[in-house]
TILOTI-29463 format. One record per atom (N, C-alpha, C): z, x, y. Coordinates in steps of 0.02 Angstrom, whole numbers, plus 50000, padded with zeros to 5 digits. Example, Ala and Ser with C-alpha at 12.3 -4.5 7.8 and 13.67 -1.06 7.14 Angstrom:
# residues 2
503905066049716
503905061549775
503905066049835
503545064249888
503575068449947
503945064550002
This chain:
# residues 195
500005004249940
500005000050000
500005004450062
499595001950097
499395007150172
500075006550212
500385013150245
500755011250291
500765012150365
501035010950394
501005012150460
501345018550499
500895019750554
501205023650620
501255024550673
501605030150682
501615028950764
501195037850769
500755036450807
500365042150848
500435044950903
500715051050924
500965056750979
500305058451016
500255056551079
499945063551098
500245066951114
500145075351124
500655079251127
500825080651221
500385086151251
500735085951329
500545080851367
501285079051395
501395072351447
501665068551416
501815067951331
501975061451313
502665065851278
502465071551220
503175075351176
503235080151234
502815084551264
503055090251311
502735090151381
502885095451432
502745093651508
501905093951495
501505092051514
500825095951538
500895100751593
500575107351575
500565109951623
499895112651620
499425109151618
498895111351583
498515113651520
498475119651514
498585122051457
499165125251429
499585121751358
499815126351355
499605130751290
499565138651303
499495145051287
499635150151249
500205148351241
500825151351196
501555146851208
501865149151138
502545146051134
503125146851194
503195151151231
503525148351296
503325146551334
502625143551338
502545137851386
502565131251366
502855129051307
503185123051285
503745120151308
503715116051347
504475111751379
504365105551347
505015103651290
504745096451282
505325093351298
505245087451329
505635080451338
506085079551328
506855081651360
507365080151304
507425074751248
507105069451279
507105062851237
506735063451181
506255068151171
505675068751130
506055067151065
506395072451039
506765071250975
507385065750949
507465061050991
507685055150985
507255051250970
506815051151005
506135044251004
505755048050930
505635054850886
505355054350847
505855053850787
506595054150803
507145053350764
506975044350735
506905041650805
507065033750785
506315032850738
505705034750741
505065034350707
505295036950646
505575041750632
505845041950555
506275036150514
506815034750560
507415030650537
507145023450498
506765019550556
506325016850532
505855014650483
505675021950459
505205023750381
504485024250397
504335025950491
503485024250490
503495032850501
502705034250487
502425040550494
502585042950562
502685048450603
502635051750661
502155056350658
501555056250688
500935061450696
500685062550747
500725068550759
500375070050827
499605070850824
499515069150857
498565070250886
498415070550958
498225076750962
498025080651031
497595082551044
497185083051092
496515087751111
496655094951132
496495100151113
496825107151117
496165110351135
495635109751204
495035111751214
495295117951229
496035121651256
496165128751243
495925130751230
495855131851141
495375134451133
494505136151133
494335132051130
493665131551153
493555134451213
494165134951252
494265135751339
494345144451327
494575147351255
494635154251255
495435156551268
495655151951305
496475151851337
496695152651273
496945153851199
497075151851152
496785154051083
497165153151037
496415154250965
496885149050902
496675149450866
496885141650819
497455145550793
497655154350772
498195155750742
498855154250796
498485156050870
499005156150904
499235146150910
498815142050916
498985136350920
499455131950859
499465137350799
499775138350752
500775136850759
500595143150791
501315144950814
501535139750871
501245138250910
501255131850965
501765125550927
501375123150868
501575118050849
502025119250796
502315126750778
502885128350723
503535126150770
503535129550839
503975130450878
504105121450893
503695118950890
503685112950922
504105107750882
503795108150814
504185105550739
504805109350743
504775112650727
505485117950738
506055116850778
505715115450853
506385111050895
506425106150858
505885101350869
506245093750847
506755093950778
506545098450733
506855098850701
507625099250685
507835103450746
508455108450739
508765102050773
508465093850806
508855089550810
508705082950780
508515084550715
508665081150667
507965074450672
507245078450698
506665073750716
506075077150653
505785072150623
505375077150586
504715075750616
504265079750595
503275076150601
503085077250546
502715070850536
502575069550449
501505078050475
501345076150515
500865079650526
500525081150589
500365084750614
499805087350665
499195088150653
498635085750714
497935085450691
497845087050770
497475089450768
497115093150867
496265094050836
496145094150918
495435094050924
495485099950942
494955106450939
495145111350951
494235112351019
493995106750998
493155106351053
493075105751101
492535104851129
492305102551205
491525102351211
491415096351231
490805095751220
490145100651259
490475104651323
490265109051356
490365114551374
490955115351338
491285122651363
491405128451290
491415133151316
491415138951244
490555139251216
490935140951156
490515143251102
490445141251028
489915139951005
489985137550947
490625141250891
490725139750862
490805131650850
491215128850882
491725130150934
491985124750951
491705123051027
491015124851035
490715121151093
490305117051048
490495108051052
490235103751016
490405095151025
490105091451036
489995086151027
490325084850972
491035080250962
491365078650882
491395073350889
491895070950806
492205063750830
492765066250806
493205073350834
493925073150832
494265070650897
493805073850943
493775074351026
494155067551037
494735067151058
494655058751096
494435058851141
494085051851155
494235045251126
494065042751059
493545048851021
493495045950982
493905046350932
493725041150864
494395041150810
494435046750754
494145049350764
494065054650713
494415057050677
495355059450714
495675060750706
496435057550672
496335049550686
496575042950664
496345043350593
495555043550595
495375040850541
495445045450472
495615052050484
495805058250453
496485057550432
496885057250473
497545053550460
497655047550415
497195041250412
497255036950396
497255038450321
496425041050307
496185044550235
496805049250198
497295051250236
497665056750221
498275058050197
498555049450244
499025048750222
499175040950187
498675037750180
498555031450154
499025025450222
498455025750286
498995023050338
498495016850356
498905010250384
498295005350396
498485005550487
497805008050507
498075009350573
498095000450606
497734995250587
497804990450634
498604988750660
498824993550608
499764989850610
500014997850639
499725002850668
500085005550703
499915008050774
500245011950811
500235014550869
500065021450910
499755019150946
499545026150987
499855027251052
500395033251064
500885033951105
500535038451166
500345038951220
500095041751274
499975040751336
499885046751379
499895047951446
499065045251475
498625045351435
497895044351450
497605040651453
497005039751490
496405034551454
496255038151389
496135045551376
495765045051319
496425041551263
496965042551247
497555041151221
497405032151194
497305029351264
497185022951275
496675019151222
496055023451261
495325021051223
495205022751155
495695029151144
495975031951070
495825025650989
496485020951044
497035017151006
496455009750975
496175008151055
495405002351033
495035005850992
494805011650993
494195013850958
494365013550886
495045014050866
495325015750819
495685008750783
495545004350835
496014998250797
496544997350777
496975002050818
497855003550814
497735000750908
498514999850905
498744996050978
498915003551021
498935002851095
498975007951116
499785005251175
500155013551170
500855013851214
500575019451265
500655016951327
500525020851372
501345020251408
501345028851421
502025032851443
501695034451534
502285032951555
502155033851640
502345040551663
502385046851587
502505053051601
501705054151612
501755061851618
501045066351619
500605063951677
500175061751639
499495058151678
499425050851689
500225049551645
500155041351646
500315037151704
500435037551764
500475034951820
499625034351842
499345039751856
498685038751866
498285036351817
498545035851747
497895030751698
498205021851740
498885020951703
498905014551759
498525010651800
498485017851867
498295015151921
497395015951919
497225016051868
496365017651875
496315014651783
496715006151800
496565003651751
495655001751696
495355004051755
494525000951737
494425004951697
494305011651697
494245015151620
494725015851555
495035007651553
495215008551485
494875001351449
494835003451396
494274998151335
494564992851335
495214993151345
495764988251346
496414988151359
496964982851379
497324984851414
497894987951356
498424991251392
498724996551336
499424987351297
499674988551245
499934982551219
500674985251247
500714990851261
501364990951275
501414996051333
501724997051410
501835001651460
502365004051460
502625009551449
503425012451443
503485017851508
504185019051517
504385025151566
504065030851538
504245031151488
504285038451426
504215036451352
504135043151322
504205042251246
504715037251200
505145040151245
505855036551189
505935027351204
505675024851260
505745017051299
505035017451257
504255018451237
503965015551199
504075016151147
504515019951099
504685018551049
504925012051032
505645011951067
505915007551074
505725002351076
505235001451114
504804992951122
504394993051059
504174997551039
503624997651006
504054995150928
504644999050920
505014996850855
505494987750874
505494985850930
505734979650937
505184974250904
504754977250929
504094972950919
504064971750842
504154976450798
503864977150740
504504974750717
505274973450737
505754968350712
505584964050721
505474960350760
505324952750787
504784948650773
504304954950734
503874952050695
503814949850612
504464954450577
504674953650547
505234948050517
505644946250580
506014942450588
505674935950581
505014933950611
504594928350625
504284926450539
């Protein structure tokens, strides 16, 4: 039986954006981060991140070092008691770099590529889960993908908000932060239960 999740993007939603980040001390994540992926465990749904990491492609970066990015990253959450069932990044750009990762994909969001890899992977039915983010692409992610989308008013998410027209659709749920869309996002899925 397929189950459900909840989907991370990673900077702006688990850690600061500061653009790129590069290496492992330029990781700041959220104090709340590991509460809100604490409660996604408690629960019993998947926690997965999916990110666009054009870093590399950008050269800023290389996939061993983005490696270590996301050990450190698991690693905190870890040490407070948050797990991630998996990580999946886009490592492309449709214009920038060099082959191969100068390329036209369907990991890239918006598209689902990366959902649907997940889905195959971990036997998940996305219509019953969630896509947690700062973005339109995050947003248009979640429609393209046929999972509901949580938009966080961290990162970039004040300005997706306010430049509602580029999204496919409107997000099902608007939170402060990570840990308040959890929250709604796991009320929801009591109350539907309850019904």
């Amino acid at each position: 039986m397929a189950e459900a999740a909840i989907f991370l993007d990673r900077d702006g939603t688990i850690n600061e954006d500061i653009g790129y980040v590069s290496s492992p001390d330029e990781l700041n994540i959220y104090p709340y981060a590991a509460t809100a992926v604490r409660l996604i465990n408690e629960a019993g749904l998947k926690a997965i991140i999916i990110t666009n990491q054009s870093a590399i492609a950008r050269q800023l970066c290389d996939e061993p070092m983005m490696a270590t990015i996301h050990e450190r990253l698991t690693t905190e959450l870890e040490r407070d008691g948050a797990h991630i069932d998996a990580i999946y990044y886009c490592p492309h750009h449709p214009r920038i770099g060099q082959p191969p990762y100068r390329q036209a994909c369907e990991c890239r969001k918006p598209h689902p590529g990366m959902l649907r890899q997940a889905a195959r992977e971990h036997a998940l039915d996305l219509s019953a889960s969630y896509v947690i983010g700062d973005k339109a692409s995050d947003m248009n992610l979640a429609a393209n993908a046929g999972a509901r989308g949580a938009l966080v008013l961290t990162g970039y998410g004040s300005e997706t908000l306010a430049a509602r027209d580029r999204l496919l659709s409107a997000p099902a749920i608007i939170a402060d932060d990570l840990l308040d869309a959890v929250r709604q996002i796991l009320d929801r899925r009591g109350s539907a239960v309850v019904r």
